[in-house]
C-alpha positions in Angstrom: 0.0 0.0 0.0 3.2 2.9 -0.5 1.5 4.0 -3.0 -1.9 5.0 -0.8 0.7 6.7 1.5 2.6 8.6 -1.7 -0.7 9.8 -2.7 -0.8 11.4 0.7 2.1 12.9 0.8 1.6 14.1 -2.9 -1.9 15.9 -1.6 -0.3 17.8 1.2 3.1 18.6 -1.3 0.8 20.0 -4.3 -1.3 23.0 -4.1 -4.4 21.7 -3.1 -6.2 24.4 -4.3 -5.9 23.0 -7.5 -7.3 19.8 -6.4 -10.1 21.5 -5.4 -11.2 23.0 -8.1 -11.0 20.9 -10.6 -13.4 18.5 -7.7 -15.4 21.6 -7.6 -16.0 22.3 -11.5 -16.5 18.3 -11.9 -19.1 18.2 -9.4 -21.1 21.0 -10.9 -22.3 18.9 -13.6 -25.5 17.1 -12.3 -25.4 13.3 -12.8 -27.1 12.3 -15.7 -29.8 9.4 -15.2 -27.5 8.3 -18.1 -25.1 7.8 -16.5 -23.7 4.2 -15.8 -23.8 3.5 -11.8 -21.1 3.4 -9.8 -20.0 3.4 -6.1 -20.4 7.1 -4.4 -16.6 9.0 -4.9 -15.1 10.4 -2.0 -14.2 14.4 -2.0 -10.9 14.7 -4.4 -9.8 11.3 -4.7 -12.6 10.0 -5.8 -13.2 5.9 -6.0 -9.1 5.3 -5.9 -9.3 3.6 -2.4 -11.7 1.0 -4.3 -9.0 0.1 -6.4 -7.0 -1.9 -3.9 -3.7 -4.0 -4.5 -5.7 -6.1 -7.1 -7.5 -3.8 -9.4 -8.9 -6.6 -11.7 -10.2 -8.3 -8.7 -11.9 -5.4 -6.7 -13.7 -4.5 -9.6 -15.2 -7.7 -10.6 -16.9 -7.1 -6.8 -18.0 -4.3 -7.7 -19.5 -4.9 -10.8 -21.4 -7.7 -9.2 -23.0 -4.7 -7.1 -22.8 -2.0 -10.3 -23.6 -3.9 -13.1 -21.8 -4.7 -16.1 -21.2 -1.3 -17.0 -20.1 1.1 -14.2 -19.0 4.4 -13.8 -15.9 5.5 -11.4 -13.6 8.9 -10.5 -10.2 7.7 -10.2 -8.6 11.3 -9.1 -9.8 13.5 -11.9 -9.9 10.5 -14.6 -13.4 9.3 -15.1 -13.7 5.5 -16.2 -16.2 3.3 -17.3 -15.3 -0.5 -16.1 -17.5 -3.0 -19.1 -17.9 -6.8 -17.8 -19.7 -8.5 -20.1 -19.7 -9.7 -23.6 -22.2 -8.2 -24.8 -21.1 -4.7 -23.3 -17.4 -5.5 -24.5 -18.6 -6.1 -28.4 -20.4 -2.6 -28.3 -16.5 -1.4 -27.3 -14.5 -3.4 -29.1 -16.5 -3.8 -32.1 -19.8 -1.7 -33.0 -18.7 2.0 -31.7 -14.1 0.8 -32.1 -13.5 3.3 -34.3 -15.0 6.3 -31.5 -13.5 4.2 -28.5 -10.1 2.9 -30.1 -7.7 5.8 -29.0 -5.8 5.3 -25.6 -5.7 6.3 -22.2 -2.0 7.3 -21.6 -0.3 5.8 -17.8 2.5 8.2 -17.1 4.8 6.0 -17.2 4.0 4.9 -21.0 5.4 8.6 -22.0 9.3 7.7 -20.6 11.1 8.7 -23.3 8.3 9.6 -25.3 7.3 5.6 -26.1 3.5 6.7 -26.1 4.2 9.0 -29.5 6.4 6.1 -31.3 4.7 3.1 -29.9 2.3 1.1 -32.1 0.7 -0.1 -29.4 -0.3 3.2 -27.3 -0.3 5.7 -30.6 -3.6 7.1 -31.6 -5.3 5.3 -34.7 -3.9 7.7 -37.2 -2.2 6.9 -40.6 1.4 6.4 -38.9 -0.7 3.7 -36.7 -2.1 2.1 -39.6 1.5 2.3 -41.2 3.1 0.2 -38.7 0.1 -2.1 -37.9 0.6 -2.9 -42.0 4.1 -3.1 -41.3 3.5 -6.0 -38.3 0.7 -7.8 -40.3 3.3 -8.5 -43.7 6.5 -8.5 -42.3 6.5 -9.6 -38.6 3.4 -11.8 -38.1 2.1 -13.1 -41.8 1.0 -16.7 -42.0 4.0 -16.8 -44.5 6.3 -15.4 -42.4 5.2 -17.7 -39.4 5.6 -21.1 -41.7 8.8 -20.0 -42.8 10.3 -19.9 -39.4 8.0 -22.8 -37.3 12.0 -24.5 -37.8 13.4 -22.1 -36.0 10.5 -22.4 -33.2 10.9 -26.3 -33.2 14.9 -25.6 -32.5 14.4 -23.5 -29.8 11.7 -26.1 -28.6 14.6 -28.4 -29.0 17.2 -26.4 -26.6 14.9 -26.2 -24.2 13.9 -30.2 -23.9 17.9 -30.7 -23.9 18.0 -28.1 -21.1 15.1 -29.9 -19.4 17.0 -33.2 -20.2 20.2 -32.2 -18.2 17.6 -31.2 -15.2 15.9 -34.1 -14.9 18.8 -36.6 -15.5 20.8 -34.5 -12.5 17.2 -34.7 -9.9 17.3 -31.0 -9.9 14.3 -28.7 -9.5 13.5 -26.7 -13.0 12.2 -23.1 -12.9 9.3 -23.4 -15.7 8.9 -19.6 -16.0 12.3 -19.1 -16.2 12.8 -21.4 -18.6 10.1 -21.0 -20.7 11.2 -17.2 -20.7 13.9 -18.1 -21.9 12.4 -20.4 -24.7 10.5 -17.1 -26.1 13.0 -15.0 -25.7 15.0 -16.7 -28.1 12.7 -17.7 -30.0 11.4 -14.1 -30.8 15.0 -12.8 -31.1 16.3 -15.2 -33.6 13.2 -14.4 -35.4 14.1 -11.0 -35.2 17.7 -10.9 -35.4 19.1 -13.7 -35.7 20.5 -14.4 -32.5 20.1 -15.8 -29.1 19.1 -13.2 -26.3 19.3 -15.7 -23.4 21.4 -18.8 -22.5 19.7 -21.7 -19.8 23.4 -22.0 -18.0 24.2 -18.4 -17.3 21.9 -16.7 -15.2 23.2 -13.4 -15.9 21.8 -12.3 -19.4 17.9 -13.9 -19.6 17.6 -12.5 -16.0 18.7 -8.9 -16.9 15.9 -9.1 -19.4 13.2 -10.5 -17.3 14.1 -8.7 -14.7 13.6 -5.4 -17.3 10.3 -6.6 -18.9 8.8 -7.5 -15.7 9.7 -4.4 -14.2 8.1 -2.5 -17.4 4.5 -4.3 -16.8 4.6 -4.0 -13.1 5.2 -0.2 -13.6 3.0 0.5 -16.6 0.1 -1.2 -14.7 0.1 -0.4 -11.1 -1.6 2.7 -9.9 0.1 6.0 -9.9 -1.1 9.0 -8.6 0.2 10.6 -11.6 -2.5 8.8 -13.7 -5.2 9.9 -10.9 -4.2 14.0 -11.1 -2.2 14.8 -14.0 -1.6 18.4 -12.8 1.1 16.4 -10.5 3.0 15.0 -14.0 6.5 17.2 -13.6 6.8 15.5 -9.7 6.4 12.1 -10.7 6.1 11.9 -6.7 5.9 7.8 -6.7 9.2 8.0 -9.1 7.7 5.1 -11.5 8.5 7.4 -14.6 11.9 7.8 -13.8 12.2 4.0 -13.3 10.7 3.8 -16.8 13.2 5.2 -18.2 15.9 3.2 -16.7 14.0 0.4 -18.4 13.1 1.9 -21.5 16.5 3.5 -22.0 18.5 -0.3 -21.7 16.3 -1.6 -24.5 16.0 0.7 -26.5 20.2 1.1 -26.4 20.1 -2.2 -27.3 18.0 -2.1 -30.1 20.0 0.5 -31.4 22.8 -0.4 -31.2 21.5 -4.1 -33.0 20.4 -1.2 -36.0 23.4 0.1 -36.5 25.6 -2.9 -36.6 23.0 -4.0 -39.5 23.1 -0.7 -41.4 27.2 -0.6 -40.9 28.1 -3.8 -42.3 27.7 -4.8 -46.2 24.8 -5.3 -47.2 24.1 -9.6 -46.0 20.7 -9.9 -45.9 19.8 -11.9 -42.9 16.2 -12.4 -44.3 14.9 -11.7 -40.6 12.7 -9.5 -39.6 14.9 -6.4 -38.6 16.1 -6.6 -42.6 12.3 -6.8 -44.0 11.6 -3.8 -41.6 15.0 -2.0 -42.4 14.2 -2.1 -45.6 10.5 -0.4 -45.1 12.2 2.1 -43.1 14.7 2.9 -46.0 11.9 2.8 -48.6 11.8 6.9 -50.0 9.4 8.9 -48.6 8.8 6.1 -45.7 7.1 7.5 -42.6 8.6 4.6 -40.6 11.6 5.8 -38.8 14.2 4.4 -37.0 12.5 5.7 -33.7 9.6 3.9 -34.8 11.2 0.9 -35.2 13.4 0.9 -32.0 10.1 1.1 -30.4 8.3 -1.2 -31.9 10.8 -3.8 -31.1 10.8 -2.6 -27.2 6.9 -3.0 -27.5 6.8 -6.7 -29.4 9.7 -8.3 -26.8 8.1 -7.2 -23.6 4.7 -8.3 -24.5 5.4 -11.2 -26.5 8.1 -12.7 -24.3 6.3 -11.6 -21.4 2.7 -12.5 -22.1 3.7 -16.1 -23.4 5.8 -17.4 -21.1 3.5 -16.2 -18.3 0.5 -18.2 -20.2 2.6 -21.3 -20.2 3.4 -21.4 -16.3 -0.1 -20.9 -15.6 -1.0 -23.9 -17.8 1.7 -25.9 -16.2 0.8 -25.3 -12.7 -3.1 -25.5 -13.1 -2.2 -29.2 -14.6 -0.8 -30.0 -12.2 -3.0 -28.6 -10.1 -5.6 -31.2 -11.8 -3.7 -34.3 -12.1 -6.5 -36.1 -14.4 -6.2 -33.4 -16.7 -2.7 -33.4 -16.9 -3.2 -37.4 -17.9 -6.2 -36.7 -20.3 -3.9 -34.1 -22.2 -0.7 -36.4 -22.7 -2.6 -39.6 -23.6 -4.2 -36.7 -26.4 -0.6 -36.1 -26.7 0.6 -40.0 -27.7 -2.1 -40.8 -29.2 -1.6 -38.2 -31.9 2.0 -38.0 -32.4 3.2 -41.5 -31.2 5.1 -42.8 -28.1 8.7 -42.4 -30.3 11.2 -40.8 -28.1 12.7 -39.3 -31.1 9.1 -38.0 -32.8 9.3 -34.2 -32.0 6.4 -31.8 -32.0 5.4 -30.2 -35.6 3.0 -27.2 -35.1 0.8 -28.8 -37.7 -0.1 -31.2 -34.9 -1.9 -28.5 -33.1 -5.5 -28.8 -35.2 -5.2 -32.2 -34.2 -4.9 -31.9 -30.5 -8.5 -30.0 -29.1 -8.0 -31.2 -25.5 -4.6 -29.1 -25.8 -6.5 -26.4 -27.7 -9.1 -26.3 -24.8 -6.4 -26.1 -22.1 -4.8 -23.3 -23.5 -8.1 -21.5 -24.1 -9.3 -22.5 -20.5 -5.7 -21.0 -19.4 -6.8 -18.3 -20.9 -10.0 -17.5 -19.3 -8.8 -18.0 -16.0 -5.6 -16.2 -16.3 -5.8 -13.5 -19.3 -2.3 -12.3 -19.7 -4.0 -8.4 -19.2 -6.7 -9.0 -17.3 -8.0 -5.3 -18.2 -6.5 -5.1 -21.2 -4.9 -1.7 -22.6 -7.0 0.9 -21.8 -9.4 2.5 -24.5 -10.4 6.2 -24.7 -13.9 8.0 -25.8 -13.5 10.8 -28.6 -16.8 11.6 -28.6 -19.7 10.8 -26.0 -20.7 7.8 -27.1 -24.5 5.8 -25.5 -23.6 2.4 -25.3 -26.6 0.1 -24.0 -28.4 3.2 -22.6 -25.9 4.4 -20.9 -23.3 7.5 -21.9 -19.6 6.9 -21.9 -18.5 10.6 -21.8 -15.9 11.7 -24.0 -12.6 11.5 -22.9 -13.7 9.0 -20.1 -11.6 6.0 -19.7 -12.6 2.6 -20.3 -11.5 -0.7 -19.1 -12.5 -4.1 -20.1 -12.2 -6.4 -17.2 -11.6 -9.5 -19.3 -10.4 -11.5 -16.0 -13.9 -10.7 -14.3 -15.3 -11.9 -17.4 -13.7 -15.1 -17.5 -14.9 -15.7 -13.9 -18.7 -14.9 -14.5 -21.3 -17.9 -13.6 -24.0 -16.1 -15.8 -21.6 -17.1 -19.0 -19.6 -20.1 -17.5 -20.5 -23.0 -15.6 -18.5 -23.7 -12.1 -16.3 -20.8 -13.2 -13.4 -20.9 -10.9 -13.2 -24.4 -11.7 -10.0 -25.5 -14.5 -12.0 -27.6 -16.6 -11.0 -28.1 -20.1 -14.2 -29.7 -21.5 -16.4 -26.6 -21.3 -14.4 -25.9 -24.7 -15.1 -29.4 -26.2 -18.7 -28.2 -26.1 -18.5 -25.4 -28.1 -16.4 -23.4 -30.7 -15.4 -20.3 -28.5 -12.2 -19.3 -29.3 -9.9 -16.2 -28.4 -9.1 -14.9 -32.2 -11.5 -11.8 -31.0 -15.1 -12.9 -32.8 -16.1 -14.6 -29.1 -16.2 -12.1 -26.8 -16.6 -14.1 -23.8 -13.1 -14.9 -24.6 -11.2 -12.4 -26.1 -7.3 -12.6 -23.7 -5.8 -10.4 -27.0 -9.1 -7.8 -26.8 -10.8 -7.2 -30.2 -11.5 -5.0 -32.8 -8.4 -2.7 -34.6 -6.6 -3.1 -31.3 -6.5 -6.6 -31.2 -2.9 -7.5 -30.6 -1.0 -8.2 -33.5 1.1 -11.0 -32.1 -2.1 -13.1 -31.3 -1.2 -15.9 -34.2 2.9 -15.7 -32.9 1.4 -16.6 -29.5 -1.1 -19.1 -30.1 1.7 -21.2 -31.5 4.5 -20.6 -29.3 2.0 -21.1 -26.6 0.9 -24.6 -27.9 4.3 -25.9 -28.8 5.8 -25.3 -25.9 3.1 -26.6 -24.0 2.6 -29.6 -26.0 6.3 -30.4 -25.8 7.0 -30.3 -22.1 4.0 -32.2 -21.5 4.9 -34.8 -24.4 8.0 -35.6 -23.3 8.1 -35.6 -19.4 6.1 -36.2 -16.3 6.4 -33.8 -13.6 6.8 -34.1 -10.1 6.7 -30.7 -7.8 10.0 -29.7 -5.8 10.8 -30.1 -1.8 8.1 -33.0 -1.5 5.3 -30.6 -2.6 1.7 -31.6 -2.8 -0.8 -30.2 -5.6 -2.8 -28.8 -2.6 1.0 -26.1 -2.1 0.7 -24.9 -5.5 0.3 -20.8 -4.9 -1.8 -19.7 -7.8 -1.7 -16.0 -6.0 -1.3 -13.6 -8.7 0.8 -10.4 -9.2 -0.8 -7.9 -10.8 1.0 -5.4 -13.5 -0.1 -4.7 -16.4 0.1 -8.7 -16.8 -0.3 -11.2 -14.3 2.1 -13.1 -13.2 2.3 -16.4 -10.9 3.5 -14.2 -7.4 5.8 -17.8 -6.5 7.2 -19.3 -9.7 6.3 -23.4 -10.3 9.2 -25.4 -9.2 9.2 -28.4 -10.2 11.1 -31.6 -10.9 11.1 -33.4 -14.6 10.6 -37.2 -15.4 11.2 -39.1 -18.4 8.0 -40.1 -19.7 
């Protein structure tokens, strides 16, 4: 709770005159009977308190007092909180192109990311530039074929890393790991070149330690966020920390660009070339800003997001022993009890008790579990209620997931409810939508699903697991840690078998 107490300080450090007026003129305006509901704000500060250590989880409470759509003062900001699919397809879908601009966190403009970044730019022509740019030359289904060997030879490093662990007894990190599985996986993609290494824990840490520290700052509150008058203080000193971690990556970006456009032309045929060359196209309104930026947005999130997923899957399996049997007898069945038969990603349409744990991973641990935050550029009625312009809006996709009215027994990991129907997370169900919807659907989705699934499928394939120090599935911790993502708050240790 520092940051209750920083907010504190930050009232009686600011003039709180200022405060007080803009309470004052905000309160003037008589509430609308169209407006959504919402708890009753206290003077200045509004519903913050409400927010609590677990945003995602205090306000699927509330909306189970509120309603799916509900109306809260966070500081000065007003935002609209939707919880429901039908609510969240009006958003994302019927009224995107009036709600698709972005709510900007402080800590998002450290070294000016929010006006370079794909992800947090307005949807202008520059944004539909670079989301071309992503969709042909980062994340095309050509592009994805081509490199599935590269995927399956990271796969491999990792099961020989996994070998030398469970030949030894020792306990294996699967978050670390797995981080380390993506990270690669994404950078030879990229680059051509491995970012981590399983036997030195300096490297792959640095980085994790970075991206973490990006999500946990980018999504926990700030008082800056709540009262933008106090921007310049940065009183909770998350912005300056963002720049630390901004600054590292994007130094090593550059410096990545600039050993590629010093040397002779080589063509590596990766994606920094096929985006080099976009960026050195005449008249191109990519720059290398742009680029720099967009490779600081794809690693965190990609690296980040997927290897989270995966130690979630792993430890609700184990978790539920009978599942974790149902899914590797899918496993064998499919692809054979051959030691030497390795996982293809063409498997994957073949496998739909995997399919369903992923998706039921998903739903019960959606890597941002309020996804990135939307902004109204116009009022906008949605469901006869007004979103005021300029309000922001949240879609609580983790309350979602846990809501009896759309899923049965929902805090229960069970698989089958996707063998009964043909929900998926591509962003047409929207009960089920982990990579939101609409224009800002994430990019990456399709470099996720498979990473997710081979990985998965792989581990589980080739090992059984036992859990470290004489555990029981009854000690896993399944506490989460909220950032912008959530994370597992104690990794899953665990000890591997040959199968």
């Amino acid at each position: 709770m520092n940051y209750l107490l920083l907010l504190l300080l930050a009232f009686l450090a600011c003039a709180s005159i200022h405060v007080l007026i803009i309470f004052i003129l905000g309160t003037k305006k008589s509430k609308s009977s169209k407006d959504p509901p919402g708890p009753n704000p206290f003077p200045i500060i509004g519903n913050i308190l409400e927010l609590g250590n677990q945003p995602h989880q205090s306000l699927a409470k509330l909306s189970q007092n509120y309603g799916p759509i509900m109306s809260l003062n966070l500081g000065s900001i007003k935002t609209i909180v939707i919880s429901s699919p039908k609510l969240a397809k009006e958003i994302l879908h019927k009224h995107d192109l009036i709600l698709s601009n972005r709510t900007i966190p402080d800590t998002i403009r450290a070294l000016d990311h929010h006006i370079f970044s794909m992800v947090w730019m307005p949807p202008t022509n520059q944004w539909r530039i670079l989301r071309r740019a992503c969709a042909n030359k980062v994340f095309s289904p050509q592009l994805l074929d081509s490199t599935q060997i590269l995927r399956q030879k990271k796969v491999q490093e990792l099961l020989d890393f996994v070998n030398e662990k469970s030949e030894k007894g020792e306990t294996l990190d699967i978050g670390e790991a797995t981080f380390i599985t993506v990270l690669n996986s994404i950078s030879n993609t990229f680059f051509s070149m491995d970012l981590g290494h399983y036997n030195s824990s300096n490297k792959p840490q640095e980085f994790k330690d970075i991206f973490f520290g990006i999500m946990k700052e980018a999504g926990r509150p700030n008082v800056v966020d709540f009262f933008p008058m106090l921007r310049k203080l940065d009183p909770q000193g998350a912005r300056a920390r963002m720049n630390k971690y901004f600054g590292k990556l994007i130094d090593f970006f550059d410096g990545l660009v600039e050993e590629r456009l010093g040397r002779e032309r080589k063509l590596s045929n990766d994606v920094l070339d096929s985006l080099l060359e976009v960026m050195m196209e005449d008249n191109s309104q990519v720059t290398r800003p742009h680029l720099l930026h967009l490779f600081l947005d794809l690693f965190v999130a990609g690296t980040d997001t997927t290897s989270s997923t995966i130690e979630w899957a792993m430890s609700e399996l184990l978790c539920n022993p009978e599942k974790l049997e149902k899914v590797r007898k899918e496993l064998q069945q499919v692809i054979g009890k051959d030691e030497q038969q390795q996982f293809e990603e063409s498997h994957i349409t073949k496998l739909p008790y995997l399919r369903a744990v992923v998706k039921e991973t998903f739903r019960l641990h959606p890597p941002i579990p309020l996804l990135v935050p939307h902004k109204s550029e116009d009022n906008v009625e949605i469901c006869g209620f007004m979103v005021p312009k300029d309000a922001q809006i949240l879609v609580n996709v983790w309350a979602m997931g846990r809501d009896s009215s759309i899923w049965r027994n929902p805090n229960e990991f069970s698989p089958e409810r996707f063998l009964e129907n043909d929900v998926d997370f591509k962003g047409q169900d929207f009960e089920l939508i982990p990579f939101g919807a609409g224009r800002r659907i994430c990019p990456g989705l399709p470099l996720a699903s498979r990473t997710i699934h081979i990985v998965l499928a792989s581990l589980l394939y080739n090992y059984d697991w036992k859990l470290a120090n004489g555990k029981k599935k009854e000690d896993i911790d399944m506490t989460e840690t909220y950032g912008i993502t959530l994370h597992k708050a104690q990794p899953l240790q665990v000890i591997p078998i040959h199968a």
